[in-house]
C-alpha positions in Angstrom: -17.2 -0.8 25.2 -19.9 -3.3 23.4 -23.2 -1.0 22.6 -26.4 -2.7 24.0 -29.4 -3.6 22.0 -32.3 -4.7 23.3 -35.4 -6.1 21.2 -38.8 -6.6 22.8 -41.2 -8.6 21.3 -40.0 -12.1 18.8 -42.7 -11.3 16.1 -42.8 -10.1 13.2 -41.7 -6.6 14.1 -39.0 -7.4 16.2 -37.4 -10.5 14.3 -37.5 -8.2 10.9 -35.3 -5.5 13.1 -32.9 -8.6 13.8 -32.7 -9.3 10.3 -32.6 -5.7 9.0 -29.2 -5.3 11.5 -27.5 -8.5 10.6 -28.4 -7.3 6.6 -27.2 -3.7 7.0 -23.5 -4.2 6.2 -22.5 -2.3 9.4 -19.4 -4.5 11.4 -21.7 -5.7 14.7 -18.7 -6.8 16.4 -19.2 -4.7 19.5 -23.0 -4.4 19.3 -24.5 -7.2 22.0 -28.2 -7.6 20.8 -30.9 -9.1 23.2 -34.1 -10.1 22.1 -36.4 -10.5 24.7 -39.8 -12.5 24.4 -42.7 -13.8 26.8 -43.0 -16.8 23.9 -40.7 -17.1 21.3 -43.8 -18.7 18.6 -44.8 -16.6 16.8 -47.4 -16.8 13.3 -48.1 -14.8 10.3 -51.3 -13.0 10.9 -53.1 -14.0 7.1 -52.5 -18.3 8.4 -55.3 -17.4 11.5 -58.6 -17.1 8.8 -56.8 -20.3 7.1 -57.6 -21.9 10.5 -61.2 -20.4 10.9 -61.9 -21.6 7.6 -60.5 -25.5 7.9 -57.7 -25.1 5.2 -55.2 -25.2 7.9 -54.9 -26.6 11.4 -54.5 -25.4 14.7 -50.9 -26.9 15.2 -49.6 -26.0 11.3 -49.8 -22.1 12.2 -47.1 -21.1 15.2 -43.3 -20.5 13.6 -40.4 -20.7 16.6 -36.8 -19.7 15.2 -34.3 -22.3 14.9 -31.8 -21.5 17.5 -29.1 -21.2 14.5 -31.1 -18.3 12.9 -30.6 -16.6 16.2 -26.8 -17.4 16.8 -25.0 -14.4 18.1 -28.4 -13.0 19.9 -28.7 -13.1 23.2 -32.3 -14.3 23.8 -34.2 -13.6 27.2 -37.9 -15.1 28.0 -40.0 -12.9 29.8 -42.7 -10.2 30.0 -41.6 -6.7 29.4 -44.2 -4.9 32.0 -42.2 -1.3 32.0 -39.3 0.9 30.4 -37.7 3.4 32.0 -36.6 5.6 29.6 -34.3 8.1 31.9 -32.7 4.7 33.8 -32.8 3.0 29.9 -33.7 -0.3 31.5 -36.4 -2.8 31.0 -38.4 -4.3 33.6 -39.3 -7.7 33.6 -42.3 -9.5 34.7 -39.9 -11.4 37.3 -38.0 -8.3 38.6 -35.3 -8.5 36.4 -33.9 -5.3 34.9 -32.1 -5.2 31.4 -30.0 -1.8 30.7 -30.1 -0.8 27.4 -28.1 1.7 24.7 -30.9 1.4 21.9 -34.2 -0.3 22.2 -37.1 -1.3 19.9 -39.9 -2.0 20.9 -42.1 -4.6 19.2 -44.4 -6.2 21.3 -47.5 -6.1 19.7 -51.4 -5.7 20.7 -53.3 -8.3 22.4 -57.0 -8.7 22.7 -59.3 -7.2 25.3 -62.7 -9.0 25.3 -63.9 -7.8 28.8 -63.6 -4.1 27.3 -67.1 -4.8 26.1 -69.9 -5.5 28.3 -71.6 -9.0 27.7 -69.2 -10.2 24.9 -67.6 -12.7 27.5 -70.8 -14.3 28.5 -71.5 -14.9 25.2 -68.0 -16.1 24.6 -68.8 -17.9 27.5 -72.2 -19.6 26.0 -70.8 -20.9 23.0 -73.0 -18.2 20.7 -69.6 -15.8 20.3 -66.0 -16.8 18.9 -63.1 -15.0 17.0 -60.5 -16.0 15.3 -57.6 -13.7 16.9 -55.4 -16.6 17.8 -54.7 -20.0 17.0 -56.7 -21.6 19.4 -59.7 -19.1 18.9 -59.6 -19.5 15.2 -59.8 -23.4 15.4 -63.2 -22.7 17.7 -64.3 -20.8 15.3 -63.8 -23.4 12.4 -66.4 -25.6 14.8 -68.6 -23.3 15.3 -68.9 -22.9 11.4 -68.9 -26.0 10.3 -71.6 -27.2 13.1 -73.6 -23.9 11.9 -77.1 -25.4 10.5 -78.2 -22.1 9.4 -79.8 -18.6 10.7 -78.3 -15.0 10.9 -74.4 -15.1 11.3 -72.8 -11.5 12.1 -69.5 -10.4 12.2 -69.0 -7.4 14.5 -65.8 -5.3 14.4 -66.0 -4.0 18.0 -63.3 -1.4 18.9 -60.8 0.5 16.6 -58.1 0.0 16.0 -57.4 -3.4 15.4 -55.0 -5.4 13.5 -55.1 -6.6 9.7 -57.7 -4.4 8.9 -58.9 -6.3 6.1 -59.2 -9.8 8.1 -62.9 -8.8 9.4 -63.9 -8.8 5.7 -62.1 -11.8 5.0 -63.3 -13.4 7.2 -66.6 -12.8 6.1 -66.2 -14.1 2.4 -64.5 -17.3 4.0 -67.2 -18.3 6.3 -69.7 -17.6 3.4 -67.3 -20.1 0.9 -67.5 -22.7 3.7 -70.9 -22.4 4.6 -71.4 -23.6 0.8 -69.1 -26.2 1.3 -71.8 -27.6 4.2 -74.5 -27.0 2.4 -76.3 -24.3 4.5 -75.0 -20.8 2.4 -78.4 -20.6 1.0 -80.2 -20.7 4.8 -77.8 -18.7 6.2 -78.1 -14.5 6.2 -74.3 -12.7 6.5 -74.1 -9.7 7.6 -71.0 -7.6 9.0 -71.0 -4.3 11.5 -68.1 -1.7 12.2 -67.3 1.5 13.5 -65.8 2.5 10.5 -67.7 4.0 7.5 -66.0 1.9 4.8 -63.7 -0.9 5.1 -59.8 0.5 5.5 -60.4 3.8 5.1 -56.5 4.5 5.8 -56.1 2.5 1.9 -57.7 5.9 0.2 -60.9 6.5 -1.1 -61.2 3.3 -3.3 -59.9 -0.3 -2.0 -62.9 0.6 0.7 -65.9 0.6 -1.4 -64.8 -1.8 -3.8 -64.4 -4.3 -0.8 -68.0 -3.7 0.0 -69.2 -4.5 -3.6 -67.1 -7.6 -3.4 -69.2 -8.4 -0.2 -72.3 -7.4 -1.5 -71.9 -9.3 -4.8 -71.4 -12.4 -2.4 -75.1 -12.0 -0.3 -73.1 -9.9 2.7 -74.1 -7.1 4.1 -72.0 -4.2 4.9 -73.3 -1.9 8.0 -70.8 1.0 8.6 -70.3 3.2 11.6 -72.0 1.0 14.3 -70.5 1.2 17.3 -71.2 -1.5 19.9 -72.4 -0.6 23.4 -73.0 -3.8 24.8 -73.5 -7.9 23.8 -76.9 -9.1 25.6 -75.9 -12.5 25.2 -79.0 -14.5 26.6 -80.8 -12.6 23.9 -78.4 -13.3 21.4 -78.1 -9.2 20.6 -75.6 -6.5 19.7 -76.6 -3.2 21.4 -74.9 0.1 19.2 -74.5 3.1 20.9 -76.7 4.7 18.7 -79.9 2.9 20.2 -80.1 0.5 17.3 -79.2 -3.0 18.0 -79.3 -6.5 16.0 -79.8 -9.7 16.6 -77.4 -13.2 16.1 -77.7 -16.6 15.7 -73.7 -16.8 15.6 -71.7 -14.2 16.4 -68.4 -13.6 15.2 -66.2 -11.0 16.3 -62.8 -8.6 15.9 -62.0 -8.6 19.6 -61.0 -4.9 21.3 -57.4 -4.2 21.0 -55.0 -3.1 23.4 -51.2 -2.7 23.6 -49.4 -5.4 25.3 -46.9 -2.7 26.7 -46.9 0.8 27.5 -44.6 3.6 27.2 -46.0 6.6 29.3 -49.7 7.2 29.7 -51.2 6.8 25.8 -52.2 3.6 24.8 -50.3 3.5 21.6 -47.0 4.6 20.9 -46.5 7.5 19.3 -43.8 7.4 16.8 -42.2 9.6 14.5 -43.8 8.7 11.0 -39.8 8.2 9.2 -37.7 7.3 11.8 -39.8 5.6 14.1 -38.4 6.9 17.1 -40.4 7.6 20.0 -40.5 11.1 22.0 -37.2 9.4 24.3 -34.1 9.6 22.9 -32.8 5.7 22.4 -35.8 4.4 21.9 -37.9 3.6 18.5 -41.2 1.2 18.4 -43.1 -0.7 15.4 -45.6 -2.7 14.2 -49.0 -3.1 16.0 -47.8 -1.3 19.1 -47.5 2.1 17.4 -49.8 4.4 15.9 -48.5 6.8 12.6 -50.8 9.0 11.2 -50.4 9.1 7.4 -51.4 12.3 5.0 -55.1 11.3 5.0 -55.3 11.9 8.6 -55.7 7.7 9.3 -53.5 6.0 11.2 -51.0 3.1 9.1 -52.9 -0.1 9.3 -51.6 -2.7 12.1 -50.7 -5.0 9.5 -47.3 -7.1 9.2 -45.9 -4.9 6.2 -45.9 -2.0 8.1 -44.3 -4.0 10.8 -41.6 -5.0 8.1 -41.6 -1.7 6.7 -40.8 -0.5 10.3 -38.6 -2.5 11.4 -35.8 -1.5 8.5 -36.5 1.8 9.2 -35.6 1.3 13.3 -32.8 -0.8 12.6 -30.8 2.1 10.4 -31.7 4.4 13.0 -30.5 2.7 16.0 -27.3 2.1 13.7 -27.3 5.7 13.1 -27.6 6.8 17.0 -25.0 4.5 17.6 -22.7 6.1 15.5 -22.7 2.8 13.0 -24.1 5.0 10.2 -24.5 8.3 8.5 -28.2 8.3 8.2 -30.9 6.9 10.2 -33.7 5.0 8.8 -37.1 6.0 6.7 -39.9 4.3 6.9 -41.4 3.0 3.4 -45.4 4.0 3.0 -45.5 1.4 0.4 -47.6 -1.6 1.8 -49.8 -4.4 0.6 -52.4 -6.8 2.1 -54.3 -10.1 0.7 -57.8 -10.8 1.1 -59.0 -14.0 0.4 -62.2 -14.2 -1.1 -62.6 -18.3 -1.0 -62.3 -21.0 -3.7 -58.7 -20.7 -3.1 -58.4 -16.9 -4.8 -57.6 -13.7 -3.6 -57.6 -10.1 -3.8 -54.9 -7.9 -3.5 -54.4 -4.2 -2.2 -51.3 -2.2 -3.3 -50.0 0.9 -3.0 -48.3 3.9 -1.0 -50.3 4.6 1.8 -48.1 8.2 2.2 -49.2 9.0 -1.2 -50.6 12.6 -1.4 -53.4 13.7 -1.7 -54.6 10.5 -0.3 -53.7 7.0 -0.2 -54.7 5.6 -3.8 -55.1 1.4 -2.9 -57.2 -0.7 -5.4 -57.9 -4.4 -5.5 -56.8 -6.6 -7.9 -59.4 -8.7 -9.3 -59.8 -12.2 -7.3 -57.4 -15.3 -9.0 -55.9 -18.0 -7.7 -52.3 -16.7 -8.7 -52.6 -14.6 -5.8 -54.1 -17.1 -3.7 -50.6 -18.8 -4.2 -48.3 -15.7 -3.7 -50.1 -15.1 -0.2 -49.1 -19.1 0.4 -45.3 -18.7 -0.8 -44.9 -15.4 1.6 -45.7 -17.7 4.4 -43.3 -20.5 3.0 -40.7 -17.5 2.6 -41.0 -16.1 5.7 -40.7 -19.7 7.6 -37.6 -20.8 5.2 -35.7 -17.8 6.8 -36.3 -18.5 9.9 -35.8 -22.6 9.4 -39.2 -23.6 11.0 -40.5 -27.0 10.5 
C-alpha cells in the first residue's frame, strides 16, 4: 500500500520539504504526497521591507507555484485548525479530515495585533503601521513617504518574531528614504525591543555591531523595553517598566503567534536534528517551531532555518518510512541580509550551533551583496516558475 504524506503549509517551509523529497534519490512511486494550503502565494520574507521602502510594489512580491512544479502532488486548499496525532488525521477548517502516514508541519506564524492593548486603535488612526505583509508594508511605504518630519519609532513588541534582523532593517531603510524626501535631517529615529542586543541567538557579536551600524546612521538603539500598552490618542508607548515614549509615527514588529497548534504550547517543540515532534509521525519547521541552540536562544524564525529544516524532515520522514537508512540532521549553518539602503547590504554568516556560542559577524555594507540578496529571490521564483 501507497504511504501517505501530508504537507501543511505552501511556504517556504513546506515547498523546500517538497523539493528536498523529489531531490532525495529515494523511488516515490508508492509515496502519495498532499500539500495542503489556506493560500497557495506565498513571498520571500526580505521582498516585504523592499515594499516598505518603495523599491518594490505591492503586487511584484507574492510567488504561487506553477501547477507543473507541483505535478504528482496532490494539493488541498484549506485551513489546518487541528491534528490528531493518535487518529494521524488532519482537521480542516471545513470538516474535512485527511489521514496521514507522515506529516510536516509548516504552517508558519501570523501576526497578533490585539495581543497589545491600544496598538489597534492606533493602527486604526492612521499613527501605527508595519510592514508584516504585503498589503501592510505598501501602507507603510505611504505613511513614509507622506512623513514631513518629527519622532519616528520602531517598536519590537513581543518575542519571538520572525526575520529577526527585519526590525533593524527596517530602520536603516526608512532613514535612506526619509533622505530621499528630504526630511532625514527633521526627523529623530529611534527603535525599542525586548531584547538586550539585536539577535542575540547570532552570538555575542553580529548584535552589537548592528547597533553601531544604527548608531553611525543617527538611530537609536533602546534594549530590553517591553511594551505594556499603546495610548494611541497620546501618540505613546507605555513599557512595563513605567517608562514610556512618545511618537509622531509609529512603526511596529507585530506580536507573533502560531497559525496552528499541536497540543497546548504555543510553539512546537521539535527535536533540534531531526525535527520531529514529541508524536511519532510527525516533524514540524520553520516559523512554527522553536529549537533552542547551545547558547540557550532559540534558532531565528528566518527562511534558512526553514530550508535548513525542511531537508532535515524530508530524510526523516524517508527514514520512518522505511525509504532510507538514516533520518535527517538539521544544518546550524544559516545566513540573513540586512539592507542598510543605497542599494547595499550587510550580511550575517555562520553556525548558529557553533560552541561555545554562535560566532555571526557582519560583512561590511556593498552593493555586491545588495545583488546576491536580489538573485536568491530570482532563484527561488525560477524553481518554482513564477511570473
Amino acid at each position: 500500500m501507497a504511504s501517505n504524506v501530508v504537507i501543511l503549509g505552501a511556504g517556504i517551509g513546506g515547498l523546500s520539504v517538497v523539493r528536498e523529497l523529489r531531490d532525495s534519490g529515494v523511488d516515490l512511486a508508492d509515496v502519495d504526497i498532499t500539500l495542503v494550503a489556506e493560500d497557495f502565494d506565498h513571498y520571500l520574507g526580505f521582498t516585504l521591507p523592499w515594499v516598505m521602502r518603495g523599491w518594490r510594489d505591492e503586487p511584484s512580491v507574492p510567488i504561487r507555484p506553477a501547477a507543473d512544479t507541483l505535478a504528482g502532488i496532490s494539493t488541498v486548499t484549506g485551513s489546518a485548525c487541528d491534528v490528531d496525532p493518535v487518529g494521524r488525521t488532519v482537521g480542516l477548517a471545513d470538516g474535512r479530515r485527511i489521514g496521514f502516514d507522515a506529516l510536516v508541519i509548516a504552517t508558519g506564524a501570523r501576526n497578533a495585533i490585539d495581543r497589545v492593548p491600544g496598538l489597534g486603535d492606533a493602527v486604526d488612526s492612521g499613527t501605527a503601521v508595519h510592514y508584516y505583509s504585503a498589503a501592510a508594508a505598501a501602507g507603510a511605504h505611504r505613511a513614509l513617504q507622506a512623513f514631513t518630519g518629527g519622532r519616528l519609532v520602531f517598536l519590537i513588541t513581543a518575542l519571538p518574531y520572525r526575520c529577526p534582523v527585519a526590525p533593524y532593517e527596517g530602520t536603516l531603510l526608512a532613514a535612506d528614504l526619509l533622505r530621499s524626501t528630504g526630511v532625514r535631517d527633521a526627523t529623530e529615529i529611534a527603535i525599542y525591543t525586548p531584547e538586550r542586543n539585536p539577535m542575540p541567538s547570532a552570538g555575542p557579536h553580529a548584535g552589537p555591531e548592528l547597533v553601531k551600524m544604527l548608531n553611525a546612521n543617527g538611530i537609536g538603539f533602546h534594549g530590553e523595553h517591553d511594551v505594556a500598552r499603546i495610548d494611541a490618542d497620546g501618540r505613546l508607548i507605555e513599557f512595563r517598566d513605567g517608562t514610556s515614549t512618545g511618537y509622531d509615527l509609529l512603526v511596529f514588529i507585530p506580536p507573533h503567534e502560531p497559525t496552528l497548534k499541536l497540543g497546548d504550547a504555543d510553539w512546537i517543540a521539535v527535536d533540534p536534528v531531526t525535527m520531529a515532534t514529541e508524536h511519532p509521525g510527525i516533524w514540524a519547521v520553520g516559523d512554527t517551531t522553536v529549537i533552542a541552540s547551545s547558547s540557550g536562544h532559540p534558532l531565528p524564525k528566518a527562511a534558512t532555518f526553514a530550508r535548513n529544516g525542511a531537508a532535515a524532515a524530508a530524510r526523516s520522514v524517508l527514514h520512518h518510512l522505511g525509504r532510507s537508512t538514516q533520518a535527517g540532521t538539521l544544518s546550524g549553518r544559516g545566513y540573513c541580509y540586512i539592507d542598510t539602503g543605497d542599494h547595499r547590504s550587510t550580511r550575517g554568516l555562520g553556525d548558529f550551533f557553533a560552541h561555545p556560542h554562535p560566532d555571526i559577524r557582519l560583512s561590511p555594507p556593498s552593493t555586491q551583496m545588495y545583488a546576491d540578496k536580489q538573485q536568491e529571490e530570482r532563484d527561488w521564483r525560477a524553481a518554482w516558475r513564477s511570473a
